[in-house]
Each structure stands twice: as C-alpha cells, then as structure tokens.
C-alpha positions as CSV (number, residue, x, y, z in Angstrom):
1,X,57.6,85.6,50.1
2,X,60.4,87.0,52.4
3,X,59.0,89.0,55.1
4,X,59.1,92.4,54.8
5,X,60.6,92.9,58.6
6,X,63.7,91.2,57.8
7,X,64.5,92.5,54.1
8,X,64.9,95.6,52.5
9,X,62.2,97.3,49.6
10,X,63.3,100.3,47.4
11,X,60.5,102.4,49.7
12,X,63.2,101.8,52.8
13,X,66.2,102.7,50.3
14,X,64.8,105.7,49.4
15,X,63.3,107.1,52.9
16,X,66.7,106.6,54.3
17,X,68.4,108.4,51.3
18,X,65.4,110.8,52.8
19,X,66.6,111.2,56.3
20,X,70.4,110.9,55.2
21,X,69.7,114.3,53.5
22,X,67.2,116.2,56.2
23,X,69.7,115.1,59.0
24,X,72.9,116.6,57.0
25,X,70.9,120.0,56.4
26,X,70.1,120.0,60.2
27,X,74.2,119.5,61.1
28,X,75.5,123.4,62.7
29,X,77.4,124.8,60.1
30,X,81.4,124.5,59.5
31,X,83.7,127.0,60.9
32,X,87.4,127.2,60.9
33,X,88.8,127.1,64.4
34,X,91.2,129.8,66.0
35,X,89.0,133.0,64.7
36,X,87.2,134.8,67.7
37,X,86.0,138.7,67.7
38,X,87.3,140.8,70.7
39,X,84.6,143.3,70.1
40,X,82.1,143.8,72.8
41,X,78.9,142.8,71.8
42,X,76.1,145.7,72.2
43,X,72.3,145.7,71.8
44,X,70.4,147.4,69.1
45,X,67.6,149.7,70.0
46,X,64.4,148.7,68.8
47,X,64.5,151.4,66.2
48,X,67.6,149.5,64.9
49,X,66.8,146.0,64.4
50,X,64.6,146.4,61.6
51,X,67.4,147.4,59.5
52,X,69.6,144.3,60.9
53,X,70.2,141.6,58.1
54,X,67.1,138.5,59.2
55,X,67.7,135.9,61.1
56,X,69.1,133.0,59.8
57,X,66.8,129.7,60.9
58,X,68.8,127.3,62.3
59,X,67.1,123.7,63.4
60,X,67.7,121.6,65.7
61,X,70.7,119.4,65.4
62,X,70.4,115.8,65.1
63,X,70.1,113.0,67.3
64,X,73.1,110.9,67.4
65,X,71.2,108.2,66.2
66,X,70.5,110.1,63.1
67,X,74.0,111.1,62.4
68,X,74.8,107.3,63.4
69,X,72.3,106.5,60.2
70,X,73.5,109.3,57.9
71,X,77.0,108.1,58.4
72,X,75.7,104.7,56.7
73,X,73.8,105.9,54.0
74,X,76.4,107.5,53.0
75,X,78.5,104.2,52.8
76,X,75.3,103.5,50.3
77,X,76.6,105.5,47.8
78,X,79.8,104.0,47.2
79,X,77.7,101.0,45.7
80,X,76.3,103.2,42.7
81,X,78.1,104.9,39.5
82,X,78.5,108.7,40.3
83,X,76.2,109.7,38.0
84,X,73.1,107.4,39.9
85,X,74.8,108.8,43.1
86,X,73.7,112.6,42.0
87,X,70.5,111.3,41.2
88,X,70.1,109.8,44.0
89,X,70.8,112.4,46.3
90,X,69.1,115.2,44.2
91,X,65.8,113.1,44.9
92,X,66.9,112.6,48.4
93,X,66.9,116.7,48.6
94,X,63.2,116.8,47.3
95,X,64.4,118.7,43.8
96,X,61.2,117.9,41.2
97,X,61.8,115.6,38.4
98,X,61.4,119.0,35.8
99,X,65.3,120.4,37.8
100,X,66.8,116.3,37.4
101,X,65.6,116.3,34.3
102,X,67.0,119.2,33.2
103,X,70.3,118.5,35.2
104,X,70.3,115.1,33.6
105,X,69.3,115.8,29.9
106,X,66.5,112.7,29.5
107,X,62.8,112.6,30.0
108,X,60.9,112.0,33.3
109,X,60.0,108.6,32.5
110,X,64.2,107.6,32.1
111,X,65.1,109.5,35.3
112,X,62.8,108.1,37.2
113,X,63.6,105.0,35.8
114,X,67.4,105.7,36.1
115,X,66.4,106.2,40.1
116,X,64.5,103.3,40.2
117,X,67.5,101.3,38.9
118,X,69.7,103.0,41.2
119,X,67.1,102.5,44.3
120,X,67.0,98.4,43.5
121,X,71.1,98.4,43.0
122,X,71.5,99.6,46.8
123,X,68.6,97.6,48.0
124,X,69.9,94.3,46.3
125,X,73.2,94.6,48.0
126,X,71.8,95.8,51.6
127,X,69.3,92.4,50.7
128,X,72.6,90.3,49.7
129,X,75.0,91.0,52.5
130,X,72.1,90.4,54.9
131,X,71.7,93.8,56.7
132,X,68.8,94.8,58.7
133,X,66.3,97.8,58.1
C-alpha cells in the first residue's frame, strides 16, 4: 500500500477545498480605487452609538501561505464539470446536504455520492501527476 505521506486521500481533497474556502472569506473586501471622503471624521457621543448601524466583524487576513494554497485549489477546480465544481465548493462552504440537495434536485445519498465522485476525480489527478500533500 502506498504510503499515505506521499499520496493524496479524498479526506486531504476535501480539507483543502475546506481551507480554500475559510481563507477566501477571510480576504479584506474589494473596493474600487480612486474614491476617498473629504469629510472630517467626528466622534459619536456615547448616547449616539447605540443607534449607529453594528459593526461589521472582519477577521484576520490570511497568511500568505494560505492564499499561496487557495490560489491552487482553485487550479483544482478546473479538473471537474461545473456542475461537481458548485458542489464542491458549496460543501467546501459548510452548506448542509438538505440546501445541496435542494440546489441540486436529487436525494442525499446521490449528492453525496456526486461529491464523493467529484472528491476522487481531483484526488486521482493530484495522485497521477505526482503532486505532494
């Protein structure tokens, strides 16, 4: 049997499908460039900020190294029919089998199976082209 340090299992797929996801919901958000407000900016009493909008939670951004990983995961994809690719990812973003389900129009058993395929596809080719976990 191949050992498991040198090849990759559908568990490794899938955690870094895992991460890929985390690490692009941690990425600061997208803002056109060239926009800026000339507007003072001025404290609230305390009275005040209770009827500001909340806060927005924001967490930490990514390691390089994470981004650096995301970036090839994301190669991944190309490997798999779009409709295993939104599987995929929907998984990847913790959504329960009841929402893939209903996205997908089958039973549990077949999307998960459907996953499973689509898990061994990319794990096959990371196992064939002799890539390291």
């Amino acid at each position: 049997m191949a050992d498991r340090h040198t090849t990759w299992a559908m568990e490794d797929v899938a955690a870094r499908f895992e991460e890929a996801a985390t690490t692009g919901r941690r990425l600061p958000p997208v803002r056109v460039q060239g926009y800026f407000n000339t507007w003072p900016a001025f404290v609230r009493k305390e009275w005040e900020a209770f009827a500001a909008d909340e806060k927005v939670y924001r967490p930490f951004p990514p390691s390089p190294e994470a981004v650096d990983r995301m970036l090839e995961t994301m190669r991944w994809v190309q490997w798999l029919e779009v409709e295993q690719r939104h599987l995929v990812w929907m998984r990847a973003k913790r959504y329960g089998w009841r929402d893939i389900t209903i996205r997908f129009a089958c039973d549990r058993t077949t999307a998960w199976r459907r996953w499973q395929k689509a898990l061994q596809t990319v794990t096959d080719r990371l196992n064939c082209l002799g890539l390291r976990p």
